[in-house]
C-alpha positions in Angstrom: 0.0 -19.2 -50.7 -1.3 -22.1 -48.6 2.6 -22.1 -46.7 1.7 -18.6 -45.4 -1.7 -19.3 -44.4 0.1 -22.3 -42.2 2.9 -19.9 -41.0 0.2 -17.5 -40.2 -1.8 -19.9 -38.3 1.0 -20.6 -36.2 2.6 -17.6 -35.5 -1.3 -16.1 -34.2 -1.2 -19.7 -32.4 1.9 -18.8 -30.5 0.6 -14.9 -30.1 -2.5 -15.9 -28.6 -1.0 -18.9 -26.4 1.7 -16.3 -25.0 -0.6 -13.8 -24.0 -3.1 -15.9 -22.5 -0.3 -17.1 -20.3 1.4 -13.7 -19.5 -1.6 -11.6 -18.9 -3.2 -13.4 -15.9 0.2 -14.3 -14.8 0.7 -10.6 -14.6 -2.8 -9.8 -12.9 -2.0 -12.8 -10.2 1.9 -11.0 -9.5 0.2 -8.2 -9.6 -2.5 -8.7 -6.2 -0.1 -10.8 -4.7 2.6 -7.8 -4.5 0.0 -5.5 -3.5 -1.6 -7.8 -0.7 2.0 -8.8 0.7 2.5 -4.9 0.6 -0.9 -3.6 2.0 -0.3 -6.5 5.0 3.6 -5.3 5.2 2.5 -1.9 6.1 0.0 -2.4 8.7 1.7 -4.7 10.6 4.8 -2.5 10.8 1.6 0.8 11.3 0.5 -1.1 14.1 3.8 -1.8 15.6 4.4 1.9 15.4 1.0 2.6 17.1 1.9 0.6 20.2 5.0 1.7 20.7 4.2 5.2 20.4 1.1 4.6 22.9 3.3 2.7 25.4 6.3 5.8 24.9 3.7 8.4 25.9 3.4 9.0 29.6 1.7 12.3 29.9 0.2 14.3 27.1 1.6 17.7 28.6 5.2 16.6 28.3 7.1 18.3 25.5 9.7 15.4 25.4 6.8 12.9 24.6 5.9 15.3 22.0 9.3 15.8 20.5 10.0 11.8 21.0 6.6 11.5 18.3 7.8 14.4 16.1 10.9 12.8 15.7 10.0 9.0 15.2 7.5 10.3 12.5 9.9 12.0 10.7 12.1 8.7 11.0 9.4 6.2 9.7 7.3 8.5 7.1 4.0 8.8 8.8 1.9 11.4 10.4 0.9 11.2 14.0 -2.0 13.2 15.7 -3.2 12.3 19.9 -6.6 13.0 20.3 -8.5 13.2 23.7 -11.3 10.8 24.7 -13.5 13.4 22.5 -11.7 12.8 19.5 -10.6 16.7 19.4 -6.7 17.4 18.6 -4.0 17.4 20.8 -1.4 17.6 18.9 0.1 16.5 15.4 3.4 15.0 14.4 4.4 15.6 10.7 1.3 16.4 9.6 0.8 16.8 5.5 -2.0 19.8 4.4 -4.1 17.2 2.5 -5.2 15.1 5.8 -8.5 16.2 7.3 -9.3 17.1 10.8 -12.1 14.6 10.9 -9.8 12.5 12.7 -11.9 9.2 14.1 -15.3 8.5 13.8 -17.8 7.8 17.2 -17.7 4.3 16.6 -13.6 4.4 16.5 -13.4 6.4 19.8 -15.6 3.3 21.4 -13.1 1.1 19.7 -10.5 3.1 21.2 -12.0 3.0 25.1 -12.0 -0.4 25.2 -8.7 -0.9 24.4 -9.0 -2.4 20.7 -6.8 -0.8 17.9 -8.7 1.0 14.7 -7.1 0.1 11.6 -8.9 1.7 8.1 -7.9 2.5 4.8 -8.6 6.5 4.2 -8.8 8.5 1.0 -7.8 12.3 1.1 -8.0 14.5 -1.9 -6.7 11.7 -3.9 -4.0 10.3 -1.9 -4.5 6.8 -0.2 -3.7 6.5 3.4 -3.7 3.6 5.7 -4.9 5.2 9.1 -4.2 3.0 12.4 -5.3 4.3 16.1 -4.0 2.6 19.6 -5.5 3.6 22.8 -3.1 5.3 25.2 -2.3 3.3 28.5 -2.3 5.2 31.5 -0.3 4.8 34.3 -2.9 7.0 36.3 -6.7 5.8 36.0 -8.0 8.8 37.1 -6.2 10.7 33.8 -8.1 11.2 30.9 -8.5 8.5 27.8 -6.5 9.5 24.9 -5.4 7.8 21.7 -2.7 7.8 19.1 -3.9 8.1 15.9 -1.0 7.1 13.2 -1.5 7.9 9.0 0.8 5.9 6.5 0.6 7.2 2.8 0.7 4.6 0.1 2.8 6.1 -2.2 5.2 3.7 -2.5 3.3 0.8 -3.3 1.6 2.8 -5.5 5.0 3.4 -7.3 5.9 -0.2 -6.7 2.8 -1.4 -8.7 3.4 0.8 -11.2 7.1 -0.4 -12.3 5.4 -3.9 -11.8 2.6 -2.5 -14.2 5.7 -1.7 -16.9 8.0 -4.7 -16.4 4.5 -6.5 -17.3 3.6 -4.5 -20.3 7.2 -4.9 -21.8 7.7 -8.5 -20.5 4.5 -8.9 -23.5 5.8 -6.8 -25.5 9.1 -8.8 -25.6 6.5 -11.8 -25.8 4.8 -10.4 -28.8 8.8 -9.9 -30.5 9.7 -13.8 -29.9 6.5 -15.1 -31.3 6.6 -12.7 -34.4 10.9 -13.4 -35.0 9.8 -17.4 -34.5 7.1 -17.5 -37.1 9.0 -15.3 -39.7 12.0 -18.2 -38.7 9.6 -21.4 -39.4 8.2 -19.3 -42.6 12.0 -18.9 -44.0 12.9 -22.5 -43.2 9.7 -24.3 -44.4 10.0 -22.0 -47.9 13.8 -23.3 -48.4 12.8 -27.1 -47.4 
């Protein structure tokens, strides 16, 4: 009786050290994957905003407005120009769940001086990453518009969760090596 208490006593020993280990360890991989990912996607957001600002020459021209249709297709995103009033100009790939409430009064002064808008936006559920670059004019005297760029996070979203799974059964495989090891110890301390 006592030889099972001590095999007991061990095995919940080895449990508990293993999942004190593997739980934060999976918390920390965890942020980590999503901070690298979150930081991943807005640089390459705000790349994509200035080189869409820069493309655009004049907001009447149907080839600047096929060149955005086409390069949002390409990179997965959603692209709407808005005037120095924050009204619609046009949309690029636009998905039914984004609002119309485009930019905020406090962006569009962000926007006229020149400063890119970057915020993290939620729309009926879905998580996007919203970046805005002013558009230069080559003529002063035109008026101020912006480019206003939407990135879903879907696929981090999907990224974390097979992280989430390779976690869970990474303890689970845990939980399997501790219980095989403390039924080993039990059979050889009971023949010795």
């Amino acid at each position: 009786m006592r030889l099972n208490s001590v095999v007991f006593k061990i095995g919940a020993t080895i449990l508990f050290l293993q999942l004190i280990i593997l739980i934060p360890f999976g918390y920390i991989v965890l942020q980590l994957i999503l901070n690298y990912s979150i930081n991943q996607t807005e640089t390459q957001l705000v790349q994509l905003s200035e080189k869409y600002a820069g493309e655009i020459n004049e907001l009447e021209d149907p080839e600047n407005i096929q060149l955005l249709e086409h390069l949002t297709e390409m990179t997965n995103t959603s692209a709407v120009i808005v005037d120095q009033d924050g009204k619609i100009i046009t949309k690029a790939n636009w998905h039914d769940e984004l609002t119309n409430q485009i930019v905020t009064d406090d962006q569009l002064q962000h926007l006229h001086k020149g400063e890119t808008v970057i915020e993290e936006v939620s729309f009926n559920g879905s998580t996007y990453l919203k970046v805005g670059q002013p558009i230069v004019k080559e003529n002063k005297n035109e008026e101020n518009a912006s480019v206003i760029l939407f990135s879903s996070f879907g696929l981090i979203s999907n990224s974390i969760h097979n992280i989430i799974i390779l976690v869970i059964l990474a303890s689970l495989g845990a939980i399997g090596l501790a219980i095989g090891f403390t039924i080993f110890i039990s059979k050889k301390l009971v023949v010795h």
